[in-house]
C-alpha positions as CSV (number, residue, x, y, z in Angstrom):
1,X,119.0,101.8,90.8
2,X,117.2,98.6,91.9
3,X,114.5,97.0,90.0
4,X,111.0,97.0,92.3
5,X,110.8,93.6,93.8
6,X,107.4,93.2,92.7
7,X,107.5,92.5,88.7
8,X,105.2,91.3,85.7
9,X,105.1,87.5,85.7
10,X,104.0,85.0,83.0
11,X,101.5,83.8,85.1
12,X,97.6,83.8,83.9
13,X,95.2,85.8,86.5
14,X,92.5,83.6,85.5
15,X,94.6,80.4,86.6
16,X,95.6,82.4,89.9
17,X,91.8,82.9,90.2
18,X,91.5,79.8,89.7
19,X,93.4,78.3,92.6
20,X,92.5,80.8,95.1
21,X,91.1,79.7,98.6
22,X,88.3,79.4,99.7
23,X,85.7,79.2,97.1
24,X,84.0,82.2,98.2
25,X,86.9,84.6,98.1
26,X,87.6,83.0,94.3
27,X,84.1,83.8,93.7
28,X,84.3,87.3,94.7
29,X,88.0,87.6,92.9
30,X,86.3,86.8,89.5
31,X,83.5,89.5,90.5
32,X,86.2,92.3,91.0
33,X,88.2,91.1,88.3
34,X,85.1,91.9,86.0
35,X,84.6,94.9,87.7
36,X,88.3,96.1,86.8
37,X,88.0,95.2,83.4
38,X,84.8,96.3,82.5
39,X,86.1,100.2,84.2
40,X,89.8,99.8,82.9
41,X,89.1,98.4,79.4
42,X,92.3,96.4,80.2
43,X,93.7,92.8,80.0
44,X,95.1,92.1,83.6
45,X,98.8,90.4,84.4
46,X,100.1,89.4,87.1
47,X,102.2,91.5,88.9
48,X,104.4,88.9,91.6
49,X,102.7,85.8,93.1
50,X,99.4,87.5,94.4
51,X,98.5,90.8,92.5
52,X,96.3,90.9,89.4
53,X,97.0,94.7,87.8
54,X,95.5,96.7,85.2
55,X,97.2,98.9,82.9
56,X,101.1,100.3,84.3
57,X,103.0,103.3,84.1
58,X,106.2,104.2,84.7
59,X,107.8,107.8,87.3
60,X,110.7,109.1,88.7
61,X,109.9,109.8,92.2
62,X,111.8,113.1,93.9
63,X,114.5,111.1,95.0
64,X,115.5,109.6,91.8
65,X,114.1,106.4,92.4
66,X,112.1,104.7,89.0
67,X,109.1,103.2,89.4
68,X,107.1,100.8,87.2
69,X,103.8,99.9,88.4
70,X,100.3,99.0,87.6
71,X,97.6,101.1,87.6
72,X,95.1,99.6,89.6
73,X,94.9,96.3,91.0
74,X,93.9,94.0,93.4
75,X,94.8,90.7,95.6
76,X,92.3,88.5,97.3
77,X,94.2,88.2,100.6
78,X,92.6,85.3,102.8
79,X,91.7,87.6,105.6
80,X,91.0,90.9,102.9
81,X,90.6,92.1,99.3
82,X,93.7,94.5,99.0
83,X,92.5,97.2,96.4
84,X,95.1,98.7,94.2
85,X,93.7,102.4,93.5
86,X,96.8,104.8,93.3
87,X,94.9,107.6,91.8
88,X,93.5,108.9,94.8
89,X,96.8,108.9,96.6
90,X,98.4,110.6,93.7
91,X,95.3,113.6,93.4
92,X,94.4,116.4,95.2
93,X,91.0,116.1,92.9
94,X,91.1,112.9,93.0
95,X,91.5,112.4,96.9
96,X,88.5,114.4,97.2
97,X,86.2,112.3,95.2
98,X,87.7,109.0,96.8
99,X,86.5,110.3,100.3
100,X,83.2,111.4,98.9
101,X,82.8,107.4,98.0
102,X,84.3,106.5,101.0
103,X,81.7,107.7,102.8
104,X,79.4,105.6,101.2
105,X,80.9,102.6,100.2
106,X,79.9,100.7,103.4
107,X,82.7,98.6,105.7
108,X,86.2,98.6,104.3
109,X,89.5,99.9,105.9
110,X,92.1,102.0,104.1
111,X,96.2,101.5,104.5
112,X,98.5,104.1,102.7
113,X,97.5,103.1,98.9
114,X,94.8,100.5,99.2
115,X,91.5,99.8,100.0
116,X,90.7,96.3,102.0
117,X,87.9,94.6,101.6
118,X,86.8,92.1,103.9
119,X,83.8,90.8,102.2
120,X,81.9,91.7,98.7
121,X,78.5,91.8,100.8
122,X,80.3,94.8,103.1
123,X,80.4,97.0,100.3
124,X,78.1,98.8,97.9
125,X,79.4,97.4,94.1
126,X,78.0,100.4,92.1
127,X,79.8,102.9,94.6
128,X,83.1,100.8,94.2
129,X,83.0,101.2,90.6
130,X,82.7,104.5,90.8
131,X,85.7,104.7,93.0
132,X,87.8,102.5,90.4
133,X,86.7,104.7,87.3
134,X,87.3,107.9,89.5
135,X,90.9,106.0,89.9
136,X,91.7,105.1,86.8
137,X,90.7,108.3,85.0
138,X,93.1,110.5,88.0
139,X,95.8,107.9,87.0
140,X,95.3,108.4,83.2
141,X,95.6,112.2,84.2
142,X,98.9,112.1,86.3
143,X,100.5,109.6,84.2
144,X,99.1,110.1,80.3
145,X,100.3,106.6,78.0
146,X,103.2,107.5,75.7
């Protein structure tokens, strides 16, 4: 079976966070990388040239196929903050909260597993967190650590 193309690299989130342009969007990547690790309890990694993920777990989907992948995660895109937050894609429960917070977490748009972000000042922080903790603790649910 083929390995995922995206992979855990050596590379320091806080130097990628670093050397992300323009200022504001580094500003606002430190802001959500203390949001995820003050919810997640975890140390981030890199996960390829542009994701910072917390936590991983490994499946089988139906089809055979292995997956390892983080938990939750996110990537500030120049256009958009791509969100990382599996759980609610993975949850019947957990799907319900999401679109509880959804509806009030203020201007975002959603793609098949993530949330994008255009701007910090679109969104309501404290209702993000809750979506990330509601997240996390679905993921930690679904997929238990060994």
């Amino acid at each position: 079976m083929a390995e995922a193309k995206t992979q855990i690299t050596e590379v320091s989130p806080a130097d990628f966070i670093a050397a992300v342009e323009p200022e504001k969007k580094r500003e606002e990547a430190k802001v959500l990388d203390a949001l995820f690790r003050k919810v997640t309890g975890e140390t981030p990694q890199m996960w390829g040239p542009s994701i910072i993920g917390y936590g991983q777990y490994r499946t089988t989907y139906a089809s055979g196929r292995d997956v390892h992948w983080m938990r939750a995660g996110f990537s500030p895109r120049k256009a958009k903050h791509s969100l990382y937050l599996m759980g609610g894609y993975c949850d019947d429960i957990a799907a319900s909260r999401r679109d509880e917070l959804l509806a009030k977490l203020g201007k975002y748009k959603t793609g098949k597993s993530c949330l994008y972000i255009n701007k910090l000042a679109d969104v309501d922080l404290d209702v993000l967190e809750k979506m990330i903790a509601a997240d996390w603790e679905a993921m930690g649910r679904i997929y238990p650590d060994d």
